[in-house]
N, C-alpha and C positions, 0 to 999 in steps of 0.2 A: 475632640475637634475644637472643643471652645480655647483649648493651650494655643492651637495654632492661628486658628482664623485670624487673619488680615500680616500674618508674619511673612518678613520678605527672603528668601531662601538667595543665599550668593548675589546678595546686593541685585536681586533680578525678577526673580518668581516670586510672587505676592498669592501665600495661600487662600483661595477663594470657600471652596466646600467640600465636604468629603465624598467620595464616588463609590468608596470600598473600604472594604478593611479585612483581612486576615492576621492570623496569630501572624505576631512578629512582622508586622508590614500592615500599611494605609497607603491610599492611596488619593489625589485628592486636585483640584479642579485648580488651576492657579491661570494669573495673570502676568504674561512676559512684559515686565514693566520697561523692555526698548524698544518690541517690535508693535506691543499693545494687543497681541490677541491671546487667544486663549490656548494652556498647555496642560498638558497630565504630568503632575511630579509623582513619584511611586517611591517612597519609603521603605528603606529596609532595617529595624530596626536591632540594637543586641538586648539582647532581656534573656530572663528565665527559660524561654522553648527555644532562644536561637542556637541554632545550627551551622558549624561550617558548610555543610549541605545547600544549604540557604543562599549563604555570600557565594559558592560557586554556581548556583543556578542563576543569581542575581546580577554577577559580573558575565555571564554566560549573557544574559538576556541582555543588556548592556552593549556586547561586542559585536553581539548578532545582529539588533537592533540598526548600529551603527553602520553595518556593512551593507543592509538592505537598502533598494532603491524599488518602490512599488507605489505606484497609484493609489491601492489598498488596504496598503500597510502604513501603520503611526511612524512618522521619519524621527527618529534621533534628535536630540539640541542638546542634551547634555549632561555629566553624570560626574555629582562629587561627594565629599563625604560633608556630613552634617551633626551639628550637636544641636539638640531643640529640647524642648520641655517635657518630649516623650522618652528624652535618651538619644543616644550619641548612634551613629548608622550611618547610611549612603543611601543616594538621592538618586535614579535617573528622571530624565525630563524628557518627553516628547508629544509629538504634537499632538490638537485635542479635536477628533473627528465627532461633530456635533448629527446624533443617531441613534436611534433607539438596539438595544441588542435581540434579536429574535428571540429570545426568551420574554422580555418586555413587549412584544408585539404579540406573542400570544397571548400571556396573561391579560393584554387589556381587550381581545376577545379576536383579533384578525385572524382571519382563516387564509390560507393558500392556496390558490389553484396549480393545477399540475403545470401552466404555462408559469405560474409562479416558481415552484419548485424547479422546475428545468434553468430557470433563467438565475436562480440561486445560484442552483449548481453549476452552470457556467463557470458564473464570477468566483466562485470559488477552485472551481478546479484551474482558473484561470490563474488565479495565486498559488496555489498549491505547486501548478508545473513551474512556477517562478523558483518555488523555494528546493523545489525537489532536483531542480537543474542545478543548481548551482554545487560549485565543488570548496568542499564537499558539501553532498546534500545535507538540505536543514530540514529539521521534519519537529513542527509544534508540537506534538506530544497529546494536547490538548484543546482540540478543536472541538466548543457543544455550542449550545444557544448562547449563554453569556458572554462569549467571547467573538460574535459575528455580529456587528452592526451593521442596521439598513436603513436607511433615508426613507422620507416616505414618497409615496408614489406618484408619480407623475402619469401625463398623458400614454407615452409611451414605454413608460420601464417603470416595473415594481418597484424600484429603488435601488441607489448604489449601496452595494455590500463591500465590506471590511472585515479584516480579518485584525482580533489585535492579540493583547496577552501571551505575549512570547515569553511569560518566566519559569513554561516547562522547555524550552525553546531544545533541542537537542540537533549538534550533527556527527552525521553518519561515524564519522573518523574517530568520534568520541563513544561510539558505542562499547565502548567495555564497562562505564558504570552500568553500577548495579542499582542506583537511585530509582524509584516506581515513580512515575506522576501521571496524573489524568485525573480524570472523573470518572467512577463506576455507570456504567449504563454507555459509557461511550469511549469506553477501550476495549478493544480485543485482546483474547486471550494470552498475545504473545508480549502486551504488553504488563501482564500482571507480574513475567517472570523477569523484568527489566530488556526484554528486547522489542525495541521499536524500530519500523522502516518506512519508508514512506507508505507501503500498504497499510500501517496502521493509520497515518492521518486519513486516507481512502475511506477507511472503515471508517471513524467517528467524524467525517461529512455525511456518509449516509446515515448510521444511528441521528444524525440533527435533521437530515431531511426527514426521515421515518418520526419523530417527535412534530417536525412541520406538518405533516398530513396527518396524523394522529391525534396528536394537544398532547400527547401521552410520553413521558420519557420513557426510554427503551428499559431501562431496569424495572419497569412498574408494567411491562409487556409481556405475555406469555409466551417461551423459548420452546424447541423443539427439537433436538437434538444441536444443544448450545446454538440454536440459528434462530433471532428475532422473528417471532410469529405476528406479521401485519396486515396481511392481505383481505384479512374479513374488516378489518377497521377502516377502509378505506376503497376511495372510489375513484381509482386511478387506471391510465392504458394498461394492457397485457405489456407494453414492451418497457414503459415505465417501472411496474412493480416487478419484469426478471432484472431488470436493471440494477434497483434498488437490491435485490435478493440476492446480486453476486456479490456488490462489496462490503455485504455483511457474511460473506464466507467466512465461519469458523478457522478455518486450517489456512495459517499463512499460504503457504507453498499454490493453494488454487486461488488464492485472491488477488485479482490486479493490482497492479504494483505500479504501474506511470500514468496520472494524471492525462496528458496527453491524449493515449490509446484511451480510458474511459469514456473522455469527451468525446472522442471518434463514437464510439458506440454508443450512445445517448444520443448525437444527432444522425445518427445512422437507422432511424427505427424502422427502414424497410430489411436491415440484416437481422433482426429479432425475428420480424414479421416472416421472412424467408424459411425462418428456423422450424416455425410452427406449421409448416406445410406438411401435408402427410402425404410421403412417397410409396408407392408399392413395391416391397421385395420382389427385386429379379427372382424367378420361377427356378429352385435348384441353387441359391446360396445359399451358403451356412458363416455367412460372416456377421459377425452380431454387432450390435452399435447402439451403444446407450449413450445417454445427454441428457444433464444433469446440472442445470443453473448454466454454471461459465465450464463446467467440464463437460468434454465428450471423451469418450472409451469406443474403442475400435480392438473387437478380436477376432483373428482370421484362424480357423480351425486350419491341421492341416494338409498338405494338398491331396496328398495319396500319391501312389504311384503313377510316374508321368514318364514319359518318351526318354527325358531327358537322366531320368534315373537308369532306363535301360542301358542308353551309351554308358552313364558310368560303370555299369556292370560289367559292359562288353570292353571295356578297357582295362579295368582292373583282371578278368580272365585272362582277355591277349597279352598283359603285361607280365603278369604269374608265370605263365607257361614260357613266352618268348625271352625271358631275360636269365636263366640258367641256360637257355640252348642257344641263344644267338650271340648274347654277351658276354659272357664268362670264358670264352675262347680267346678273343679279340683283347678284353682287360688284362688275361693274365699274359698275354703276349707283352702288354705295356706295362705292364708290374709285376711282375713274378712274383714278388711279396704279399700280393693279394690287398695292400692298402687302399688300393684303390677302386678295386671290386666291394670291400666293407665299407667305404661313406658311401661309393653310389647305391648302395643294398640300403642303406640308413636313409640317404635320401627317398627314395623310390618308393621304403616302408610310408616315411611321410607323408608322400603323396596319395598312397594308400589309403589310409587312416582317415586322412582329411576328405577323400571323397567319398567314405561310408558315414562319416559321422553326419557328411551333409546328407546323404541321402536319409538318414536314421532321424536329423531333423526334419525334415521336409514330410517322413512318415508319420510322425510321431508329436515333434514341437506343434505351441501354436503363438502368435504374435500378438502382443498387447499395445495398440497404440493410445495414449493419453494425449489428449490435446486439450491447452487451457488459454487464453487470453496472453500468456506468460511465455509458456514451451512449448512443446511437442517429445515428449519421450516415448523411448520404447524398450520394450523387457518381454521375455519370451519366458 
């Protein structure tokens, strides 16, 4: 740090103090010596561990950077290459949101209320649907405590949240690397094998709320069939912790996937409340229905024989019988050849077929409906 302090970066940034440091990259507090306030220059340096990896997550965060326009987000000012005393690299520069990161707000002992937590998560899902909107979607990669700055509190609001550190920054279009980034304890599983979607930034906003109402990072948690176990460590609503419990779903495919619709159900906590009401089985169904976090399963046994299966019966006999005695006279008058009596026989067969095979499901099948936050499918 002592190489650079008071050094002036493109005749403009006057480095002030250090904020960070990782292998191959600093990052570090400076002075816009035009406009006079304060900026984050971020270091990418070449040495011994650098990576082409690196300079493309680095021009990545750079381009992203510059294209974003967010309240909550650091804005862009600038990005060049630089020779300094640590070695020759490239520089981006933007602006310098003065704020403690939730990690820092723990550690110096603040606890969260659930009106706390909620109003987090607002503001963050509030960014999240910023970035997951746009085309193509951008999806941080690595959202935990050190990277979400809050202000401190005021009369009426916990504090403005920020969301920064966009140098895992990924979008969607670019999903074929195969580069890993995040933070263990607040990636999901599908981001271990290089696939990320906006459902994963989803998941490591709640592993950071679960860490807010905890003090406890999610990896240092006891799991349960790969699903963070929190609910005894905490004193939160019923509709809060199913809340929290969905978008730490394991299995992409049932995990919410748009910002948006989450925030819909977080201020919707009379549709939770709805959920836990206990209905009584209509007397003589056999249709089963389990619900399960953010999944519900619907299986309809099935029907048996019904009215409607008789008429096809009674069709298929009169059709058998009537169509050697009534048609076969009349066709070969019109085709002598008989070509014509073999497709209507082929079609006829068709229609045949098709109306045992329904009756043989409807005896026999039974329908699986899956409904998630997401879809609705179905498979028999």
């Amino acid at each position: 740090m002592e190489l650079l302090a008071g050094k002036v970066l493109r005749d403009r940034y006057q480095i002030q103090s250090l904020l960070g440091r990782q292998t191959g990259r600093r990052t570090f507090l400076a002075s816009d010596l035009q406009t006079g306030s304060s900026a984050v220059v971020k270091l990418l340096l070449f040495g011994p561990d650098f990576t082409w990896d690196d300079l493309k997550l680095f021009e990545r965060e750079a381009n992203v950077l510059k294209s974003l326009d967010h309240p909550a987000i650091p804005k862009y000012l600038d990005y060049f290459e630089v020779e300094t005393e640590l070695g020759k690299g490239f520089a981006l520069v933007q602006t310098y949101i003065e704020a403690q990161s939730l990690q820092d707000w723990v550690q110096s002992g603040r606890h969260f209320s659930e009106a706390d937590l909620k109003q987090i998560a607002r503001a963050l899902l509030d960014i999240l649907d910023y970035l997951h909107q746009r085309q193509p979607p951008v999806v941080h990669r690595d959202i935990k405590p050190s990277n979400i700055l809050m202000q401190d509190r005021t009369a009426h609001s916990s504090g403005q949240v920020y969301l920064i550190d966009f140098g895992s920054v990924q979008t969607v279009v670019s999903s074929c690397t195969q580069t890993i980034v995040g933070t263990y304890g607040y990636m999901p599983l599908e981001q271990f094998g290089g696939q990320t979607t906006p459902a994963s930034d989803l998941y490591a906003l709640d592993a950071t709320l679960i860490y807010l109402a905890t003090g406890q990072h999610p990896d240092k948690l006891p799991q349960q069939k790969m699903r963070i176990v929190f609910e005894d460590r905490v004193s939160l609503s019923s509709h809060l912790t199913g809340w929290l419990k969905g978008l730490t779903e394991p299995s992409l495919e049932l995990r919410p996937s748009a910002a948006k619709q989450v925030l819909e159900v977080l201020e919707n906590s009379s549709l939770q409340e709805s959920r836990q009401i206990a209905r009584s089985k209509p007397a003589g169904s056999k249709i089963q229905v389990t619900s399960t976090g953010q999944k519900m399963e619907i299986l309809i046994p099935p029907s048996g024989l019904l009215q409607r299966h008789l008429n096809m019966i009674g069709f298929i006999v009169i059709g058998f019988f009537s169509f050697p005695m009534f048609w076969n006279d009349i066709l070969f008058f019109l085709d002598p050849n008989g070509w014509l009596i073999s497709l209507l026989g082929i079609l006829y067969l068709g229609v045949i077929l098709k109306y045992i095979w329904n009756i043989l499901a409807d005896l026999m099948g039974r329908v699986r409906l899956r409904i998630t936050q997401s879809e609705i499918s179905q498979s028999f």
